[in-house]
Backbone as JSON, one array per atom type, in Angstrom:
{
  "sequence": "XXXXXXXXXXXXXXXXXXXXXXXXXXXXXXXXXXXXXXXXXXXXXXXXXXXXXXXXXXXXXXXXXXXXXXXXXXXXXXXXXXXXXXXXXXXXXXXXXXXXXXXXXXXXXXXXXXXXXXXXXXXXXXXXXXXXXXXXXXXXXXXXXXXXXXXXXXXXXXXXXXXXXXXXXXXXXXXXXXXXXXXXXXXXXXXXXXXXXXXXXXXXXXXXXXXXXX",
  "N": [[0.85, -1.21, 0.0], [0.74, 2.24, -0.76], [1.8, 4.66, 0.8], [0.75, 7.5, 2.96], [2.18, 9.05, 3.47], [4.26, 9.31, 1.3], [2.53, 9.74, -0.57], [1.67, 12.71, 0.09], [3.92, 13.9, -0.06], [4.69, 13.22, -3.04], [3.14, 14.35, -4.43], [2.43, 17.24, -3.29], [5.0, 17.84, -3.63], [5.2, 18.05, -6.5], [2.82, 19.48, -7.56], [3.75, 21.93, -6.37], [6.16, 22.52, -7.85], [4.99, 22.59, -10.09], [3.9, 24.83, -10.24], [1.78, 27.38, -9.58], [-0.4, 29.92, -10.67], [0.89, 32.78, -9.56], [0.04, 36.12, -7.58], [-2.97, 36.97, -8.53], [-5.93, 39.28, -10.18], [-4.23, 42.0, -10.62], [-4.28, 45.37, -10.26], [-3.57, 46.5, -12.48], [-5.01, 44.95, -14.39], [-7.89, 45.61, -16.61], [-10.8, 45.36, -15.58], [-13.59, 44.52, -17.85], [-16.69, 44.25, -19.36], [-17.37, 42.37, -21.38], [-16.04, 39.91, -23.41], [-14.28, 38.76, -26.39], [-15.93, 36.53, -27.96], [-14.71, 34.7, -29.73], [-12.1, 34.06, -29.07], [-12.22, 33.57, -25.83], [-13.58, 31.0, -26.44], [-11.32, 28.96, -27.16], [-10.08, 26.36, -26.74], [-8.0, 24.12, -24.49], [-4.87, 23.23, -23.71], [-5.43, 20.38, -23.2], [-8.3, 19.67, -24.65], [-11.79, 20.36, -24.26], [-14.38, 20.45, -21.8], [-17.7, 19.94, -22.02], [-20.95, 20.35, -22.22], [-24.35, 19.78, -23.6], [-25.51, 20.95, -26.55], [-23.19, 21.86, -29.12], [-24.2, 23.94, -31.55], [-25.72, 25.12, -30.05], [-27.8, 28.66, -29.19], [-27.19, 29.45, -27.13], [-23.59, 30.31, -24.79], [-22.71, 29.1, -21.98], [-19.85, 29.58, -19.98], [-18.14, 28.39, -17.53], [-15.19, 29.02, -14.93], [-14.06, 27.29, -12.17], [-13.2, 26.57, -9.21], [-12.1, 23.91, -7.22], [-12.13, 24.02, -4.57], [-13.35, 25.77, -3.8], [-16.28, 27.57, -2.19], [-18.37, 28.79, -3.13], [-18.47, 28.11, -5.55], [-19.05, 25.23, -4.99], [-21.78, 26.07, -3.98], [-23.25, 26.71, -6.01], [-23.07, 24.55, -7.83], [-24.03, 22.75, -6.06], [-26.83, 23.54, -5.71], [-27.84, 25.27, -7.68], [-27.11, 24.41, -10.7], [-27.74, 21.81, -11.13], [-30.88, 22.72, -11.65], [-30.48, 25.07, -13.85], [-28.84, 23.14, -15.92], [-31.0, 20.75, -16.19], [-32.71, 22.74, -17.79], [-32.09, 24.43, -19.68], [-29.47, 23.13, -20.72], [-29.93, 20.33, -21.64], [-32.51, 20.85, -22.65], [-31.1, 21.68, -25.0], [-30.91, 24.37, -25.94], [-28.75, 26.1, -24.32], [-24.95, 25.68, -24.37], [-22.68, 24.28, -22.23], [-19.93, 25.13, -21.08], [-17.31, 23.47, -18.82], [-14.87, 25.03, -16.73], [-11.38, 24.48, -15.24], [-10.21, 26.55, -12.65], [-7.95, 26.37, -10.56], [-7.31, 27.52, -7.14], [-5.69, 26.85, -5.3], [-3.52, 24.35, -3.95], [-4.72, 22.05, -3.68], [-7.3, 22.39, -4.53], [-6.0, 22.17, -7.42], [-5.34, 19.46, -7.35], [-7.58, 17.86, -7.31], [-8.9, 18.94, -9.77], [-6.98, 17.79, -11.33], [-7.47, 15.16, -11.06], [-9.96, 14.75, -12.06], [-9.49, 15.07, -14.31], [-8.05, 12.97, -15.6], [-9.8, 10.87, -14.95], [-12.07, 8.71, -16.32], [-13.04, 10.07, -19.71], [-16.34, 9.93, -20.5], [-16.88, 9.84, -17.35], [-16.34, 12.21, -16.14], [-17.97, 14.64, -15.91], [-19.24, 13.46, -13.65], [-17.52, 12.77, -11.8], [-16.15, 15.93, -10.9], [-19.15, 16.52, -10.09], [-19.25, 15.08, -7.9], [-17.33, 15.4, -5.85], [-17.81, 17.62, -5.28], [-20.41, 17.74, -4.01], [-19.68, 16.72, -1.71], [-17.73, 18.26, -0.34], [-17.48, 19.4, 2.15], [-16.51, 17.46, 3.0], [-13.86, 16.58, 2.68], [-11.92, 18.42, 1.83], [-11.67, 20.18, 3.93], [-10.22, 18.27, 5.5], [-8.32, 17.37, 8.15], [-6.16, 15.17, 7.0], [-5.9, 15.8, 4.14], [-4.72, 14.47, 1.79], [-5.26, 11.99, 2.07], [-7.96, 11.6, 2.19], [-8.75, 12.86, -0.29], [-7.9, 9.95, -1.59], [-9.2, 8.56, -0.56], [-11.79, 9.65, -1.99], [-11.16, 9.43, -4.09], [-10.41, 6.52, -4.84], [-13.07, 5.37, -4.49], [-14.35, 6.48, -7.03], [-13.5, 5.04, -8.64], [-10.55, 4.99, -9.15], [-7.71, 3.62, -8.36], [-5.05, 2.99, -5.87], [-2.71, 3.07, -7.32], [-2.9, 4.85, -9.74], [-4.06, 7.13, -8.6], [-1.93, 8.01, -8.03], [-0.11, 8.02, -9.45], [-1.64, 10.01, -11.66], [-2.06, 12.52, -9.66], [1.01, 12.77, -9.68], [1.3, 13.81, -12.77], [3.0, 15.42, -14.92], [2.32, 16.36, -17.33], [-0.49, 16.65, -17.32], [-0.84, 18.38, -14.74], [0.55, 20.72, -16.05], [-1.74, 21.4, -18.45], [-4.14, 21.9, -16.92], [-3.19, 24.35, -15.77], [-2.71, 25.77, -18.02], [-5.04, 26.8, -18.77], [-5.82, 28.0, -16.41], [-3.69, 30.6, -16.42], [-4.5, 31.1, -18.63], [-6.9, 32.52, -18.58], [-6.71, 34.05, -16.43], [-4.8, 36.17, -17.48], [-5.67, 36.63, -20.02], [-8.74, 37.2, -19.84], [-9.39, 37.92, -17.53], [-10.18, 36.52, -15.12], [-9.9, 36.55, -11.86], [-11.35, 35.38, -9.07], [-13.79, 33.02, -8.16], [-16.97, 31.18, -8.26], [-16.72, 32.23, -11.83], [-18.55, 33.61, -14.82], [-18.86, 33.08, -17.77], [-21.56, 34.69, -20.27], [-22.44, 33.9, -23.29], [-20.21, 35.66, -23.67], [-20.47, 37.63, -21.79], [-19.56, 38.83, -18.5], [-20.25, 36.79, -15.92], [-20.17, 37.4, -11.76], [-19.94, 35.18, -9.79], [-22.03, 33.24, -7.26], [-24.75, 32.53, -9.04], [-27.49, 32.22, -8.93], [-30.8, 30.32, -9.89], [-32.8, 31.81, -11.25], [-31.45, 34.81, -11.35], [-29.31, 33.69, -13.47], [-31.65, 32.72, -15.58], [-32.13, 35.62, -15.85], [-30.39, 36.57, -17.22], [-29.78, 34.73, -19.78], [-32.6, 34.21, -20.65], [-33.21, 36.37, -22.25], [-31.41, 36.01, -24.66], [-32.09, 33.54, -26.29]],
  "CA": [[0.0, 0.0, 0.0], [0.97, 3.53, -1.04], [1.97, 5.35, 2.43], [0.52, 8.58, 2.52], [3.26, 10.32, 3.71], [4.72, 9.69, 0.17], [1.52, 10.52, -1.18], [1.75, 13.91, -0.03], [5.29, 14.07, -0.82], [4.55, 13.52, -4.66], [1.94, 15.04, -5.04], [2.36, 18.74, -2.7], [6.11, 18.3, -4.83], [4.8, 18.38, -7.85], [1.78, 21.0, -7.53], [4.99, 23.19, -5.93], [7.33, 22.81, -8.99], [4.51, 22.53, -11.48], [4.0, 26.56, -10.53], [0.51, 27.32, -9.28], [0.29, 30.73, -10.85], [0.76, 33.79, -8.16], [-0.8, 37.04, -6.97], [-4.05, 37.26, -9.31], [-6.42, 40.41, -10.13], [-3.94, 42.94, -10.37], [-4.95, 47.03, -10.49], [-3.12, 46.66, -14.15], [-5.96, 44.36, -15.26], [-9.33, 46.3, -16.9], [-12.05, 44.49, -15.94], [-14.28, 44.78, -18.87], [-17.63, 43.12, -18.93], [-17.6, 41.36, -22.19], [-14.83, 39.66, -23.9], [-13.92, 38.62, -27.17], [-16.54, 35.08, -28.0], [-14.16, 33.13, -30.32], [-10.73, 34.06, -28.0], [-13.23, 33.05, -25.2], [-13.68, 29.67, -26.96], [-9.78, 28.81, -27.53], [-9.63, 25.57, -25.9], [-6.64, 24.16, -23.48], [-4.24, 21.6, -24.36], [-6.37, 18.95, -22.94], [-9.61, 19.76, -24.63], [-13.08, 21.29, -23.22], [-15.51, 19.59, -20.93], [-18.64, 20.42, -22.75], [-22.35, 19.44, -22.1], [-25.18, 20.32, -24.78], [-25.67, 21.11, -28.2], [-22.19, 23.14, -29.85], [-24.81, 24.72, -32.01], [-26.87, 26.09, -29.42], [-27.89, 29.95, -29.48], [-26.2, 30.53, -25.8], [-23.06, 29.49, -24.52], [-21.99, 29.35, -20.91], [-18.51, 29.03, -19.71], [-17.68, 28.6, -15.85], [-14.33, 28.87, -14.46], [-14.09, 26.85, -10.77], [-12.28, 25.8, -8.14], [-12.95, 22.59, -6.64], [-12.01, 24.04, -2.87], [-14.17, 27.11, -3.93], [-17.52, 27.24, -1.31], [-19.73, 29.08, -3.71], [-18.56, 27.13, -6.56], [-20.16, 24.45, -4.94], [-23.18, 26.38, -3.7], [-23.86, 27.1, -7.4], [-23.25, 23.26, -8.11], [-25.18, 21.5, -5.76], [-28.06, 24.6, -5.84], [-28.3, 25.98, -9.34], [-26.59, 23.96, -11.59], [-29.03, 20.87, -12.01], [-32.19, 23.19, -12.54], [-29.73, 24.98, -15.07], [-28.94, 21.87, -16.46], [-32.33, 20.43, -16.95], [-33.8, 23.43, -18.06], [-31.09, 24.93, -20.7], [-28.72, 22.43, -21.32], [-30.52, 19.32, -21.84], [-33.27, 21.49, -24.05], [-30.21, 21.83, -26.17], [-30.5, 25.93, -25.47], [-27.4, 26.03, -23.74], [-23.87, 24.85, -24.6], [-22.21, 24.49, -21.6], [-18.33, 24.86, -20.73], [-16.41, 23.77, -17.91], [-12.99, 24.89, -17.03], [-10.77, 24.42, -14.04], [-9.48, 27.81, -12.75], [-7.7, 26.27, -9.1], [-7.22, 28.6, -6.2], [-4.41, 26.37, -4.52], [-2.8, 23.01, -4.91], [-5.72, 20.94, -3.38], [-7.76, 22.35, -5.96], [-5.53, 21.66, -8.24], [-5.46, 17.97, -7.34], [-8.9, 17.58, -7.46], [-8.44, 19.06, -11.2], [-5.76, 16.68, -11.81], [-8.15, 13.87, -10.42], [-11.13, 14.8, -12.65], [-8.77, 14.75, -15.71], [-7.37, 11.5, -14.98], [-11.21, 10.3, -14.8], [-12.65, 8.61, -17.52], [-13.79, 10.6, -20.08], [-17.33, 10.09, -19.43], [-17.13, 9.84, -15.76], [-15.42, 13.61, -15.98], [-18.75, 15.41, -14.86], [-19.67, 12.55, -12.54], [-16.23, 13.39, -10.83], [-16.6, 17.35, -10.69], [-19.89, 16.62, -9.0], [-19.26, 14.05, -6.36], [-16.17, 16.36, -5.19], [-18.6, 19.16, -5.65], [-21.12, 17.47, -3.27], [-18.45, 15.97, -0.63], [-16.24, 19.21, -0.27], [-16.93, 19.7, 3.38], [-15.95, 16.17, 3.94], [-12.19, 16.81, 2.11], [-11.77, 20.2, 1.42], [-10.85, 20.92, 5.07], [-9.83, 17.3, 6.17], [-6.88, 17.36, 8.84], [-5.0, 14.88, 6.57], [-6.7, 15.95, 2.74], [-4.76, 13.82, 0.66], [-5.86, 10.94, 2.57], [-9.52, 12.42, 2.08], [-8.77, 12.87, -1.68], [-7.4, 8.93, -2.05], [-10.13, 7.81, -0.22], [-12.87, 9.65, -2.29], [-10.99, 8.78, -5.64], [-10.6, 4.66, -4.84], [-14.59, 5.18, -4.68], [-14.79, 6.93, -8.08], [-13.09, 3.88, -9.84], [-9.46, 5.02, -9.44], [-7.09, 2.49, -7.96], [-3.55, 3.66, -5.11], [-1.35, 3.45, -8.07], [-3.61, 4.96, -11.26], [-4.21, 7.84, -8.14], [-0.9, 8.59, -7.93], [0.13, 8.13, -10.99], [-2.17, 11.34, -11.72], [-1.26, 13.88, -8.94], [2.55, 13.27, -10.67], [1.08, 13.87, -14.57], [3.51, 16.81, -15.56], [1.34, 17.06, -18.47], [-2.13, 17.12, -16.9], [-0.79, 19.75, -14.54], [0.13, 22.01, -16.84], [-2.75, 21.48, -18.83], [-4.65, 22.76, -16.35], [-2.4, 25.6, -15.83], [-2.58, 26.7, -19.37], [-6.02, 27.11, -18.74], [-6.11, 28.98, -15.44], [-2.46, 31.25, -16.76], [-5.21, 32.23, -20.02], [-8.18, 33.24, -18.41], [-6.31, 35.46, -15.3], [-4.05, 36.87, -18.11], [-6.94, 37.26, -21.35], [-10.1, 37.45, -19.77], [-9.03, 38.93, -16.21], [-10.54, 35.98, -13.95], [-9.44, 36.68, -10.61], [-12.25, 34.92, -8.58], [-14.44, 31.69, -8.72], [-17.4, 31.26, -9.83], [-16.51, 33.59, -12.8], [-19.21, 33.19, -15.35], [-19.08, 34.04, -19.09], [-22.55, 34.58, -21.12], [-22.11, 34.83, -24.49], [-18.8, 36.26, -23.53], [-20.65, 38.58, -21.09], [-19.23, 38.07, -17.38], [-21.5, 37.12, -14.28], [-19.6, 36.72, -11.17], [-20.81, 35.09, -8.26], [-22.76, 31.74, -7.49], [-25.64, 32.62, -9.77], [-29.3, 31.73, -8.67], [-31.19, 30.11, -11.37], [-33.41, 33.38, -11.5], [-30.15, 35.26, -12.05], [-29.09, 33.31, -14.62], [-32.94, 32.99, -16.36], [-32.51, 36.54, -16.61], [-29.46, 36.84, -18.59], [-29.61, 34.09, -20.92], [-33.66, 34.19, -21.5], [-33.01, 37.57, -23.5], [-30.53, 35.48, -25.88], [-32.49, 32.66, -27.02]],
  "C": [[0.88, 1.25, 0.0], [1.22, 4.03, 0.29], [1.24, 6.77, 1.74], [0.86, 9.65, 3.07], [3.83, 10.58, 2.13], [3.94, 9.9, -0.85], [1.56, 11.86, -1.21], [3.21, 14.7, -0.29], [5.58, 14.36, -2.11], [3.66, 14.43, -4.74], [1.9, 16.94, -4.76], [3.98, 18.99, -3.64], [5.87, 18.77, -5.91], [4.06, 19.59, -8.09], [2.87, 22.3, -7.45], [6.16, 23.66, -6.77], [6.22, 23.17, -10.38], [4.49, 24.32, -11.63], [2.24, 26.79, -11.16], [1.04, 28.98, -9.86], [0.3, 32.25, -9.65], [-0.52, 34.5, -8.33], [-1.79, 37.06, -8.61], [-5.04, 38.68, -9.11], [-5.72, 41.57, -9.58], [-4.36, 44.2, -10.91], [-4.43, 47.13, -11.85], [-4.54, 45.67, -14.8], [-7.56, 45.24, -15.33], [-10.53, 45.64, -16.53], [-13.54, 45.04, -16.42], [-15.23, 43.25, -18.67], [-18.03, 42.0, -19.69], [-16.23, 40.89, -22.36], [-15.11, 39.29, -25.35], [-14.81, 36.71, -27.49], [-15.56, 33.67, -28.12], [-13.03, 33.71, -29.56], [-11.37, 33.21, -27.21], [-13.24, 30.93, -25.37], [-12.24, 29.01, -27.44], [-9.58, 27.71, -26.64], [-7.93, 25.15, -25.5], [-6.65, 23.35, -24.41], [-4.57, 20.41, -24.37], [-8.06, 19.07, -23.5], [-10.81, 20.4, -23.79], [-13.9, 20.54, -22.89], [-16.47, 20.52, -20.87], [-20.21, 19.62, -22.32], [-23.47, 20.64, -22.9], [-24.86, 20.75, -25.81], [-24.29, 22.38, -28.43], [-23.07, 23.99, -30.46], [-25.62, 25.53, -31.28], [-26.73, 27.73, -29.33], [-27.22, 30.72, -28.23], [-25.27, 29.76, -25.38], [-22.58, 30.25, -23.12], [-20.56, 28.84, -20.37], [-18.68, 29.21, -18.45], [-15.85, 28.39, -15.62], [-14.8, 28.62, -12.98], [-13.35, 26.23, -10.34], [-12.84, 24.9, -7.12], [-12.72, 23.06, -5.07], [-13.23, 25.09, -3.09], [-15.97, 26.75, -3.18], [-18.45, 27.7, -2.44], [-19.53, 28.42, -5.0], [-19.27, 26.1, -6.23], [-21.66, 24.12, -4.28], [-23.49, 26.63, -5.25], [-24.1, 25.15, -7.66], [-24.3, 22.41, -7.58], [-26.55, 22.57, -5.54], [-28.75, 25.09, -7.28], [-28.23, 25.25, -10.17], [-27.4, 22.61, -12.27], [-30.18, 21.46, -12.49], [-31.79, 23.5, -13.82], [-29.58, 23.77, -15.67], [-30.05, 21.75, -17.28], [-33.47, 21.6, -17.91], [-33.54, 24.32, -19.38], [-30.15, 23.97, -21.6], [-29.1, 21.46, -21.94], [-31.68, 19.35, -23.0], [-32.15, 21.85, -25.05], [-30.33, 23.71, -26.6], [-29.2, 26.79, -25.32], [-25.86, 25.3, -24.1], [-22.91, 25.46, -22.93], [-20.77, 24.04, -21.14], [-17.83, 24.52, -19.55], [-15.1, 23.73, -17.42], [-12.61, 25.44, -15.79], [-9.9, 25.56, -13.96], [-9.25, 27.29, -10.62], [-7.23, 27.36, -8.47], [-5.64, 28.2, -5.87], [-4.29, 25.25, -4.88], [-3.7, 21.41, -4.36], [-7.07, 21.31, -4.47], [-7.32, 22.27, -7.22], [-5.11, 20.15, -8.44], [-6.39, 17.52, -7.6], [-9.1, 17.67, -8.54], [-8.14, 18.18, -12.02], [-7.0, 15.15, -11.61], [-9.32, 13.93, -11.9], [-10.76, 14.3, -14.13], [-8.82, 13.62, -15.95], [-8.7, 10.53, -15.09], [-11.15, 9.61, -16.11], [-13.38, 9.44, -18.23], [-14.96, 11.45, -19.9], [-17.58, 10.36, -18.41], [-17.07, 11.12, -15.46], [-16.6, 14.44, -14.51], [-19.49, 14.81, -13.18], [-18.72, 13.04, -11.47], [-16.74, 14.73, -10.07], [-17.93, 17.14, -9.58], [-19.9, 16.12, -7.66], [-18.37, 15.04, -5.29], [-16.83, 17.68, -5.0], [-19.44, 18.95, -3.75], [-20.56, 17.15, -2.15], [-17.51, 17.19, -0.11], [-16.19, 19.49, 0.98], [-16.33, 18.58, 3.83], [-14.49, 16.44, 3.74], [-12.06, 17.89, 2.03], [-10.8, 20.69, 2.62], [-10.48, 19.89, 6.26], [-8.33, 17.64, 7.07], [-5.78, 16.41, 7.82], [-5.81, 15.13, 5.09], [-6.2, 15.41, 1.78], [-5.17, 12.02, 1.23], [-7.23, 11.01, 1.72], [-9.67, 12.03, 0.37], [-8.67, 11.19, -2.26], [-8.75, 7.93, -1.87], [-11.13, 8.09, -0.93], [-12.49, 8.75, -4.01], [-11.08, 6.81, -5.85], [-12.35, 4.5, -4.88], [-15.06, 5.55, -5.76], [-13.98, 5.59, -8.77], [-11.43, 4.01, -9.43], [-8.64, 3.86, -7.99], [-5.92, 3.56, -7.22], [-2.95, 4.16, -6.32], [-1.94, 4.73, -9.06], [-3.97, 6.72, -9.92], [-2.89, 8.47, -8.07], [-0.06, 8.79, -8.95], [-0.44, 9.96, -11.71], [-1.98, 12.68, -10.85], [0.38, 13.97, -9.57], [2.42, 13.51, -11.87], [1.74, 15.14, -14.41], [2.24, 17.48, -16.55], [-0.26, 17.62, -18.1], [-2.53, 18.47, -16.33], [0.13, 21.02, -15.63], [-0.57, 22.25, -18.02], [-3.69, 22.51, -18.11], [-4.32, 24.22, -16.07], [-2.19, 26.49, -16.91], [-3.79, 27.51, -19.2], [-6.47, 28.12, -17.92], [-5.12, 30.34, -15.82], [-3.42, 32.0, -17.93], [-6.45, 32.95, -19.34], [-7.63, 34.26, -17.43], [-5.86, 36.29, -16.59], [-5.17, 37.93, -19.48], [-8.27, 37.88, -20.76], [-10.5, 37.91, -18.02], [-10.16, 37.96, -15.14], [-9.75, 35.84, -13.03], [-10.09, 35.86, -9.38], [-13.41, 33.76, -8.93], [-15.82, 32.07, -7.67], [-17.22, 32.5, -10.62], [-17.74, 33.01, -14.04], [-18.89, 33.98, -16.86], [-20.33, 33.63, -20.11], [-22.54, 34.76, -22.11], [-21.15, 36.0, -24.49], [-19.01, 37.47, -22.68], [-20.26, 38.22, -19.21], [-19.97, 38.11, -16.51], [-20.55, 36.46, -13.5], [-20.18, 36.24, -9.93], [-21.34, 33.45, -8.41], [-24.3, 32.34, -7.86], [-26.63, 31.43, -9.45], [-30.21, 31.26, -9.99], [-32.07, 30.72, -11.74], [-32.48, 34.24, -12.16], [-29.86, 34.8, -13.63], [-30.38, 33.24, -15.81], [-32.54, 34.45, -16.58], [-31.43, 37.1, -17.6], [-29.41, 35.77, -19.41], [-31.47, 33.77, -21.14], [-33.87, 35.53, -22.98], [-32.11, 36.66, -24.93], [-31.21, 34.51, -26.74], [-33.56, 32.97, -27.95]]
}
């Protein structure tokens, strides 16, 4: 069995060399309320974790952080009515993209990647729904090993993934473009049709900016 002293050994190593990126939302950045659609749409090196119709007439992007509290007051509150009520009517094209705070949300990241495919959003949510259990565990990569051996992943195939060079800076391309292009400083960051809502958005809120679009 994996010790998980040298669990957190690889894994807090790696996050610490991969180069989480620093101080964010500096007084040099404009924050402007739209952005640029197709920049906007410029996927990472690892692809976009997408749900509903590409063609649809509105597209939402989220940037989140899996430690982030109102990220997952939007998730386990908003995000299924959204869902069922936009996405699923094929209305909505919806984006999601990992913008970590620190290097336990950036494991959790790393974890989701690492998922199967399919499983991706299954992941995101379970960790979504669970975050007071890990999030602020006294030992949290314990926490993390223990929730991932329940999502399918195996000691090794878990550790294996907190050391992916590539995965993390995958992710890091992703969080390094949106602070730098599109001036996210804060999670949930929302972009509507490239218009920004920040906050954990109420599914009233959100009805009222994307019923005008469709």
């Amino acid at each position: 069995m994996i010790s998980r002293r040298l669990m957190l050994k690889h894994s807090a190593g790696l996050l610490a060399a991969g180069g989480l990126i620093p101080v964010l939302g500096s007084a040099a950045f404009a924050q402007s309320s739209t952005v640029d659609l197709d920049e906007l749409m410029v996927a990472g090196p690892m692809g976009e974790k997408t749900l509903g119709d590409a063609n649809a007439a509105v597209t939402v992007v989220e940037y989140a952080s899996m430690t982030c509290g109102h990220c997952a007051n939007f998730h386990n509150n908003t995000y299924k009515p959204f869902k069922e009520k936009y996405v699923d009517s094929g209305q909505v094209l919806f984006v999601f993209r990992e913008f970590p705070l620190d290097p336990v949300a950036m494991a959790v990241a790393m974890l989701a990647r690492c998922a199967p495919e399919e499983t991706y959003f299954e992941v995101v949510d379970a960790f979504f729904e669970r975050q007071r259990e890990w999030a602020g565990a006294e030992n949290v990569v314990a926490e993390l090993q223990k929730m991932a051996l329940q999502l399918g992943f195996t000691q090794e195939t878990f550790k294996e993934c907190l050391t992916n060079q590539e995965v993390l800076d995958g992710v890091n391309w992703v969080r390094k473009r949106a602070a730098e292009e599109f001036q996210v400083s804060s999670t949930p960051t929302f972009f509507i049709n490239g218009t920004r809502q920040a906050g954990a958005l109420t599914i009233e809120q959100m009805d009222a900016v994307i019923e005008p679009l469709l």
